[in-house]
MOPAC internal coordinates of N, CA, C and O (Angstrom, degrees):
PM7 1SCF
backbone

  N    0.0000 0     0.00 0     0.00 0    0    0    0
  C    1.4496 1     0.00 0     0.00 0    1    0    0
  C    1.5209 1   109.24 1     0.00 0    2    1    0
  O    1.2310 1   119.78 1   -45.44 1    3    2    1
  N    1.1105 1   118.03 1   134.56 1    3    2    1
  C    1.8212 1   113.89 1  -179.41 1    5    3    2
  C    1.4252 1    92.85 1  -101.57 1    6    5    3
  O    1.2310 1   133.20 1   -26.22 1    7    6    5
  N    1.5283 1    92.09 1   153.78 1    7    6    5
  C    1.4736 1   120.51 1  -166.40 1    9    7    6
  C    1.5572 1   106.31 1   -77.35 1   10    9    7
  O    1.2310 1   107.70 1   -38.28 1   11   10    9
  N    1.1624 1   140.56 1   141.72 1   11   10    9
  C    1.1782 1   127.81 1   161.82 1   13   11   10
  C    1.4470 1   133.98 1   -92.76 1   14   13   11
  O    1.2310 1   120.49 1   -46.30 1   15   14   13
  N    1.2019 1   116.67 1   133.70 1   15   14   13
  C    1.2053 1   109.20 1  -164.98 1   17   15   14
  C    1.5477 1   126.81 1   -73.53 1   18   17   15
  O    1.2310 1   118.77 1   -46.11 1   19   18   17
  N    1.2628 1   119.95 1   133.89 1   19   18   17
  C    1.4968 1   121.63 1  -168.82 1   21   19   18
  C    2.0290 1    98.30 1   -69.78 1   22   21   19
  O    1.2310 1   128.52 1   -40.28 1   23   22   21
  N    1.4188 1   101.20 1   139.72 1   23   22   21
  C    1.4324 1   116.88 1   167.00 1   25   23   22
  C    1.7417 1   127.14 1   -38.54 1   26   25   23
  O    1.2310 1   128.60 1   148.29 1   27   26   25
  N    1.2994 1   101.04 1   -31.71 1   27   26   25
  C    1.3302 1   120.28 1   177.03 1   29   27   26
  C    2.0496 1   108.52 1   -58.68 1   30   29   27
  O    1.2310 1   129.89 1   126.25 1   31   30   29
  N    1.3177 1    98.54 1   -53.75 1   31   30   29
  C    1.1770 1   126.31 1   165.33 1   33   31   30
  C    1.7786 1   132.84 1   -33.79 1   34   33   31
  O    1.2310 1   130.31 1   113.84 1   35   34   33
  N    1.7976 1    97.73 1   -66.16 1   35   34   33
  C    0.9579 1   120.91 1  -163.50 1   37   35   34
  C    1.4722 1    96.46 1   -75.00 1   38   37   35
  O    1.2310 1   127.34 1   116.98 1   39   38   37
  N    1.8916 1   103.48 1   -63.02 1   39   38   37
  C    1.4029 1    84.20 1  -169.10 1   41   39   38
  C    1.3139 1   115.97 1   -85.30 1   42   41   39
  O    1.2310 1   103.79 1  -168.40 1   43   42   41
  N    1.2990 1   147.46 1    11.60 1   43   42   41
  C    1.8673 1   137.34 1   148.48 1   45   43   42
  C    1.5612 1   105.07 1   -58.08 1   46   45   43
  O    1.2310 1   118.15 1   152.42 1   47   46   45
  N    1.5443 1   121.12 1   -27.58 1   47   46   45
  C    1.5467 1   113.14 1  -179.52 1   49   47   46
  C    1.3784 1   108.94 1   -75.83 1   50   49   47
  O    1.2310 1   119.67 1   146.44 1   51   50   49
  N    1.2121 1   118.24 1   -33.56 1   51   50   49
  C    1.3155 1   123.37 1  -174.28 1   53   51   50
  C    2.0628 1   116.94 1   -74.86 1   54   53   51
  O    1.2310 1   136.00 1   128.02 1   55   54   53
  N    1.0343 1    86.64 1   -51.98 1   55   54   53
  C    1.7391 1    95.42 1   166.87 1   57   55   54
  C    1.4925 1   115.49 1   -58.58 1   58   57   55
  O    1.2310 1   119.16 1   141.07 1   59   58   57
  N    1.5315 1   119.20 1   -38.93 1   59   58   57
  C    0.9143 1   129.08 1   177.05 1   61   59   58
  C    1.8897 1   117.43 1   -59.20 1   62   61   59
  O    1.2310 1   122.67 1   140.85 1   63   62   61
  N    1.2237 1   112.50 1   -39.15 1   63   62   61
  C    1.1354 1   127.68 1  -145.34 1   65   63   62
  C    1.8499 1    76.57 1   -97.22 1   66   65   63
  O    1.2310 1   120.69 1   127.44 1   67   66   65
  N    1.5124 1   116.30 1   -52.56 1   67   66   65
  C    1.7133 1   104.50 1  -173.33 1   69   67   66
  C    1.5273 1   107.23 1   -67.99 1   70   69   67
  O    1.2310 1   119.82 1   152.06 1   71   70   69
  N    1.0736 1   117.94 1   -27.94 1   71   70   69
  C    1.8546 1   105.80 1  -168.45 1   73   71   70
  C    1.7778 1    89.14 1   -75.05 1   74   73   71
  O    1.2310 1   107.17 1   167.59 1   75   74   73
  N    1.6590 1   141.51 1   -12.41 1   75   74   73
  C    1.4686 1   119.40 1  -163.69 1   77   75   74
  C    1.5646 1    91.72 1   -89.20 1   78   77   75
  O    1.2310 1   130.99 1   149.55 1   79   78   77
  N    1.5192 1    96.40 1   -30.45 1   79   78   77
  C    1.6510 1   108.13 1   178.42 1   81   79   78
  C    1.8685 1   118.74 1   -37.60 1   82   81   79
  O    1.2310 1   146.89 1   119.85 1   83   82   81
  N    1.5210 1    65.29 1   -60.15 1   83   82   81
  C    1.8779 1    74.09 1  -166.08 1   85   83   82
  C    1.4572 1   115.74 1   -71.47 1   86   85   83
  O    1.2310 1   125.27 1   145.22 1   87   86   85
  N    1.7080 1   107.48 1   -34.78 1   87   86   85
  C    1.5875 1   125.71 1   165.81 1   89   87   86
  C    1.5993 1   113.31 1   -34.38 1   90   89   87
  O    1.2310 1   124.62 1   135.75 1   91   90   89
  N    1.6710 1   108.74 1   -44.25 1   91   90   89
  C    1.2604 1   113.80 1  -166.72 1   93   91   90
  C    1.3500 1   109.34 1   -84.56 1   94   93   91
  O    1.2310 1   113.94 1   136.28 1   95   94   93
  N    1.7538 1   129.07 1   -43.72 1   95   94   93
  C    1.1767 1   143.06 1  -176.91 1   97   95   94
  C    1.9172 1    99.00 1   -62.04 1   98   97   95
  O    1.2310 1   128.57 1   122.34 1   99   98   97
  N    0.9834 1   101.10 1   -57.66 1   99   98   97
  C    1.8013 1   106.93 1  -157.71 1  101   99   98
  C    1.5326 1   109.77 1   -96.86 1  102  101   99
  O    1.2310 1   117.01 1   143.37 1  103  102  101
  N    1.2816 1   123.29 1   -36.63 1  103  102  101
  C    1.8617 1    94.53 1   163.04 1  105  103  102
  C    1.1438 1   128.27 1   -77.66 1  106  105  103
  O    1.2310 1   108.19 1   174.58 1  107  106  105
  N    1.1684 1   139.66 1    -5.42 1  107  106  105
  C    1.3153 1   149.73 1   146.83 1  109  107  106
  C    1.6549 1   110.82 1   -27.89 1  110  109  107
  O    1.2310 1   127.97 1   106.85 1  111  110  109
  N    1.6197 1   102.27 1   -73.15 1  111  110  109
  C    1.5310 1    98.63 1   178.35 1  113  111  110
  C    1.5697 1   112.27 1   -93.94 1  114  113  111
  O    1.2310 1   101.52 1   146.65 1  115  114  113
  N    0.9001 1   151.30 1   -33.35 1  115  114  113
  C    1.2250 1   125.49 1   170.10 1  117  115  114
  C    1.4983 1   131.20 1   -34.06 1  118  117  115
  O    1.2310 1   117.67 1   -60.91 1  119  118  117
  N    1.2695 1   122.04 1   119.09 1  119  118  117
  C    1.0175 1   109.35 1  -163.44 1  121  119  118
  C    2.1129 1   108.25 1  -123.12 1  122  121  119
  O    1.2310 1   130.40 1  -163.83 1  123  122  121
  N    1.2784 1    97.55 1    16.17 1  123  122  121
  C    1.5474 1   113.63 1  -167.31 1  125  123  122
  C    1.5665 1   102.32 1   -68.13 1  126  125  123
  O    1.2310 1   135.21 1   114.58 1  127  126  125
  N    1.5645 1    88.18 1   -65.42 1  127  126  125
  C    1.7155 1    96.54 1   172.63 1  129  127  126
  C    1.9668 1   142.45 1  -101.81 1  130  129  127
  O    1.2310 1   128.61 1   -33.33 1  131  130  129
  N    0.9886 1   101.01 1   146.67 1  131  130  129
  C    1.5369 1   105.93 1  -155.90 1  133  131  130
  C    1.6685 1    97.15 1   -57.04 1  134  133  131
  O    1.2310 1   119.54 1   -10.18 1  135  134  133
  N    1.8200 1   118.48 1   169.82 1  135  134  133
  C    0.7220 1   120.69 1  -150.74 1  137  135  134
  C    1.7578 1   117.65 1  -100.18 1  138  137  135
  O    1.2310 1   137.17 1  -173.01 1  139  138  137
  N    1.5303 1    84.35 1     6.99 1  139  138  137
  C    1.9133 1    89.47 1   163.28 1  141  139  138
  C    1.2031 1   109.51 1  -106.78 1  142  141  139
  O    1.2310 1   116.24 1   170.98 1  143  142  141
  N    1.3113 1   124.75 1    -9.02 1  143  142  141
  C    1.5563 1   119.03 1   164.83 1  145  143  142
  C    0.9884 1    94.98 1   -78.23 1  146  145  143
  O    1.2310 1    99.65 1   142.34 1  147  146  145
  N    1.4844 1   154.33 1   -37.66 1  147  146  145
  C    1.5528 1   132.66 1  -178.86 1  149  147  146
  C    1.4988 1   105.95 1   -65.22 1  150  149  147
  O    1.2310 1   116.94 1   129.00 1  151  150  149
  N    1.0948 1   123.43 1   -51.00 1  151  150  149
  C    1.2949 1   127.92 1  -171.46 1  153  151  150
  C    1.5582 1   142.75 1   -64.47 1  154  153  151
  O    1.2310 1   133.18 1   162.11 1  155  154  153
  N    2.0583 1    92.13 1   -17.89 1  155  154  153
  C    1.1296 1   123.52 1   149.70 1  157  155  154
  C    1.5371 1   125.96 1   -71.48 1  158  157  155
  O    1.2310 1   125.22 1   132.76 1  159  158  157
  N    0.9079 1   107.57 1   -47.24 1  159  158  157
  C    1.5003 1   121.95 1   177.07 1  161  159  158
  C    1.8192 1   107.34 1   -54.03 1  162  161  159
  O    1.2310 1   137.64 1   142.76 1  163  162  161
  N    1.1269 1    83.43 1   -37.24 1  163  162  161
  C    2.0306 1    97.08 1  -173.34 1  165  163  162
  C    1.9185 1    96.24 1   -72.33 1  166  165  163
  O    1.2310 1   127.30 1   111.79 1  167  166  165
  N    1.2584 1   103.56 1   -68.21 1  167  166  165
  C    1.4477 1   102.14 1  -166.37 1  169  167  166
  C    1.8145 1   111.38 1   -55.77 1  170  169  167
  O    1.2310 1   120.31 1   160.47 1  171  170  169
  N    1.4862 1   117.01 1   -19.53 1  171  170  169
  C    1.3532 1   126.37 1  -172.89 1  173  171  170
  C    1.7519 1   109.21 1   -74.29 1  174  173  171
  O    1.2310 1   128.13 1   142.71 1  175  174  173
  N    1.5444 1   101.94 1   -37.29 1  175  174  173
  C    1.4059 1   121.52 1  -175.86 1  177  175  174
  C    1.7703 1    97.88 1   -73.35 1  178  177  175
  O    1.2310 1   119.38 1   115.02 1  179  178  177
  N    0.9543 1   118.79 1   -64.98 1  179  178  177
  C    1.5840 1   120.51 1   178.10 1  181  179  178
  C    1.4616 1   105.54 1   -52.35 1  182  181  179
  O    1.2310 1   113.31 1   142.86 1  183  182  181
  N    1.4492 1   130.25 1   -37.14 1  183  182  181
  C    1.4671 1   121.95 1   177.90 1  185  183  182
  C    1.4050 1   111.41 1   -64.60 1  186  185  183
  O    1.2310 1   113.63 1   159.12 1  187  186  185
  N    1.2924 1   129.66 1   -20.88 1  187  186  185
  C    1.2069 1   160.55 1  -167.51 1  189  187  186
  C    1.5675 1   111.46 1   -70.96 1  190  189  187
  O    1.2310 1   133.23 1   104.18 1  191  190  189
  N    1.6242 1    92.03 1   -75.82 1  191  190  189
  C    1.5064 1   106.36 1   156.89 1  193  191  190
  C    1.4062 1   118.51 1   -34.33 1  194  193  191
  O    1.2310 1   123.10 1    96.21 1  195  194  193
  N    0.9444 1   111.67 1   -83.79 1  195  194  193
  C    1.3476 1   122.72 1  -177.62 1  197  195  194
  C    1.8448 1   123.25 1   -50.79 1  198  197  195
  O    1.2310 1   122.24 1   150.23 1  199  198  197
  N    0.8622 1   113.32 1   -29.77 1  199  198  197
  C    1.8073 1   131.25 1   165.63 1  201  199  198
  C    1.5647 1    95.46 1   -73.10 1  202  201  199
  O    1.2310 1   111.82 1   148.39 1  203  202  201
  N    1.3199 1   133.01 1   -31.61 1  203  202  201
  C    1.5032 1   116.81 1   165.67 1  205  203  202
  C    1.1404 1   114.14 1   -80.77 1  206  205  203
  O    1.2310 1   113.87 1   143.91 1  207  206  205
  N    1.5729 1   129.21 1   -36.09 1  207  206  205
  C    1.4929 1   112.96 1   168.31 1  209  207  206
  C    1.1544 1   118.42 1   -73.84 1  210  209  207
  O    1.2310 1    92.93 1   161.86 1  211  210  209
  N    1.2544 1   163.90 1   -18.14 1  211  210  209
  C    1.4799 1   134.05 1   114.47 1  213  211  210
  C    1.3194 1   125.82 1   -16.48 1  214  213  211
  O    1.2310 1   115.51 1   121.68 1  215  214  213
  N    1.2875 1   126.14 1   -58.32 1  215  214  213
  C    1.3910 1   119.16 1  -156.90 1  217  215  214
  C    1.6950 1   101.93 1   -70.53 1  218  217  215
  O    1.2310 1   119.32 1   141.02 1  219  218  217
  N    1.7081 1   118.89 1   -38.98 1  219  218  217
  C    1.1965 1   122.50 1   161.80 1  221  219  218
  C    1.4520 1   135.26 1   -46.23 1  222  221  219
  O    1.2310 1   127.40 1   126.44 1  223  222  221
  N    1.9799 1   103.36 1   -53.56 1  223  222  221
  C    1.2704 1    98.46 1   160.55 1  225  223  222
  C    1.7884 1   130.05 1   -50.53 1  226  225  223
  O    1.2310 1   133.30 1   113.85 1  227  226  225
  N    1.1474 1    91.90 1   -66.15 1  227  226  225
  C    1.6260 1    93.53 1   166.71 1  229  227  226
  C    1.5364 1   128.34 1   -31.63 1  230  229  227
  O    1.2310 1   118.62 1   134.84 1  231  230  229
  N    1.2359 1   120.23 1   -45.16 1  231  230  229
  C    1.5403 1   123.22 1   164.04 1  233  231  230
  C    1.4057 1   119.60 1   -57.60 1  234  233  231
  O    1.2310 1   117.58 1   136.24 1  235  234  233
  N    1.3275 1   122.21 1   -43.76 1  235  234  233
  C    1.4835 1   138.25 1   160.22 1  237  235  234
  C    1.2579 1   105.26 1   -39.77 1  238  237  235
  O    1.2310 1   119.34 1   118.43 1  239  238  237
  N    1.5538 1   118.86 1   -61.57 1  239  238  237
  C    1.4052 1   109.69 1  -156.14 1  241  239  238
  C    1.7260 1    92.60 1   -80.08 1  242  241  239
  O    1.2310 1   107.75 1   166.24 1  243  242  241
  N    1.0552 1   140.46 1   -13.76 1  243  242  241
  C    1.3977 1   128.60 1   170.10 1  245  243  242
  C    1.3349 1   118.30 1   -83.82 1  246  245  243
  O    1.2310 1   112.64 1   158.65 1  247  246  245
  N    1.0708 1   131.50 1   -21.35 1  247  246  245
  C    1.5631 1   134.34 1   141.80 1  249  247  246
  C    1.1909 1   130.50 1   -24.59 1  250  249  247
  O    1.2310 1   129.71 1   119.44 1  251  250  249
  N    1.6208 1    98.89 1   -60.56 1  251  250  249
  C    1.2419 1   121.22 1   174.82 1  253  251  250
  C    1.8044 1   130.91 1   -69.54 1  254  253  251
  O    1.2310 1   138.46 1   162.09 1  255  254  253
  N    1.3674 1    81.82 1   -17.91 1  255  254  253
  C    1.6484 1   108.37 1   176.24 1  257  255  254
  C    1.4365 1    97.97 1   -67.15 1  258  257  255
  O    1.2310 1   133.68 1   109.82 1  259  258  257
  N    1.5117 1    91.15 1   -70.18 1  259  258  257
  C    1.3229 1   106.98 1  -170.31 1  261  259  258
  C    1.9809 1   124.21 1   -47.01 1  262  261  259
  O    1.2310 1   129.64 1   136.65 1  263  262  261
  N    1.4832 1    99.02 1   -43.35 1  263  262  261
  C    1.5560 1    91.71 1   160.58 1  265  263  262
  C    1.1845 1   131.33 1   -59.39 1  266  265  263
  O    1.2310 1   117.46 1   137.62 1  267  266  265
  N    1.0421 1   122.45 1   -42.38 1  267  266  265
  C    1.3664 1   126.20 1   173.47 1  269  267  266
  C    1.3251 1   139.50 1   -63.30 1  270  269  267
  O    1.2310 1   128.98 1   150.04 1  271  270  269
  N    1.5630 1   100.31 1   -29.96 1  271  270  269
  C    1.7508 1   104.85 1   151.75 1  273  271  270
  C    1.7134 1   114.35 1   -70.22 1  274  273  271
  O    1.2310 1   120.24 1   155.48 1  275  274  273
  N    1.4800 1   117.14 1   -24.52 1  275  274  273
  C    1.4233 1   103.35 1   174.79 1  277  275  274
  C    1.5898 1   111.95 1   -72.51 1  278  277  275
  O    1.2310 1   127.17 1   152.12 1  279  278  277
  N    1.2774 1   103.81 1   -27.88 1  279  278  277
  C    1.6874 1    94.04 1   179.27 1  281  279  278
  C    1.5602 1   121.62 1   -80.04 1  282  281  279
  O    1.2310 1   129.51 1  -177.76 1  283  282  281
  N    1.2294 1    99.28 1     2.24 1  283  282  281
  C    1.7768 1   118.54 1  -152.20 1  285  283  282
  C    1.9360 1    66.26 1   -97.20 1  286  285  283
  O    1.2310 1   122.04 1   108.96 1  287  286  285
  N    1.7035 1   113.70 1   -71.04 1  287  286  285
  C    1.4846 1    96.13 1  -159.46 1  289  287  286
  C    1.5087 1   127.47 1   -79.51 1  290  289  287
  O    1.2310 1   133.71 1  -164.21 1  291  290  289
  N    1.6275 1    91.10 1    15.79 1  291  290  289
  C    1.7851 1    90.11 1   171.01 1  293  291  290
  C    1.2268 1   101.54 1   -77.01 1  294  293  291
  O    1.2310 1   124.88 1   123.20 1  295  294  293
  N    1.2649 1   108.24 1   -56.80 1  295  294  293
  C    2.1040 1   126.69 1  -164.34 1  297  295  294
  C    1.5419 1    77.57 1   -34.32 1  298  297  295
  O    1.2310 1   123.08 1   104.56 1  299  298  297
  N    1.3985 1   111.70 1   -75.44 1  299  298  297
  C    1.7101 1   107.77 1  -157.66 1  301  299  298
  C    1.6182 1   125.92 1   -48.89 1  302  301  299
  O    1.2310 1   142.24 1   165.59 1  303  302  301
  N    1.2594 1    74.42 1   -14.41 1  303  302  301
  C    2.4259 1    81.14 1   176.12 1  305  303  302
  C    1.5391 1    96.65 1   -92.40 1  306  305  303
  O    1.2310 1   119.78 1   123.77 1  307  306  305
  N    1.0690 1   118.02 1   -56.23 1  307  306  305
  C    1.1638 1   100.60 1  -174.77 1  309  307  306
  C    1.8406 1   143.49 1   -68.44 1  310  309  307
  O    1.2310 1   120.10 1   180.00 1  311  310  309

């Protein structure tokens, strides 16, 4: 059976994968702005990325918190 991948996951891979996209297509030709403003812009977007997979994971793991005290206070009612 394959595992499924948690949301946290999927979409940081996915964002991840369009900002290298576009990184690769569009600073290349732009030629307006200099090449640490491109390069800033890049590393800010990936910090970005990555500050959502935390903020995602973290919601997950309180989810998960959170189920488990509901099953914790069924057992106890019942």
């Amino acid at each position: 059976m394959r595992k499924k991948l948690k949301k946290s996951t999927w979409v940081t891979l996915a964002l991840f994968i369009y900002v290298s996209a576009m990184a690769v297509y569009f600073l290349p030709r732009n030629t307006v702005i200099g090449d640490t403003e491109k390069y800033v812009t890049l590393g800010v977007s990936y910090l970005i990325v990555a500050l959502l997979w935390f903020v995602l994971r973290k919601k997950e793991k309180f989810k998960e918190q959170r189920e488990e005290e509901m099953r914790q206070r069924k057992e106890l009612k019942q």
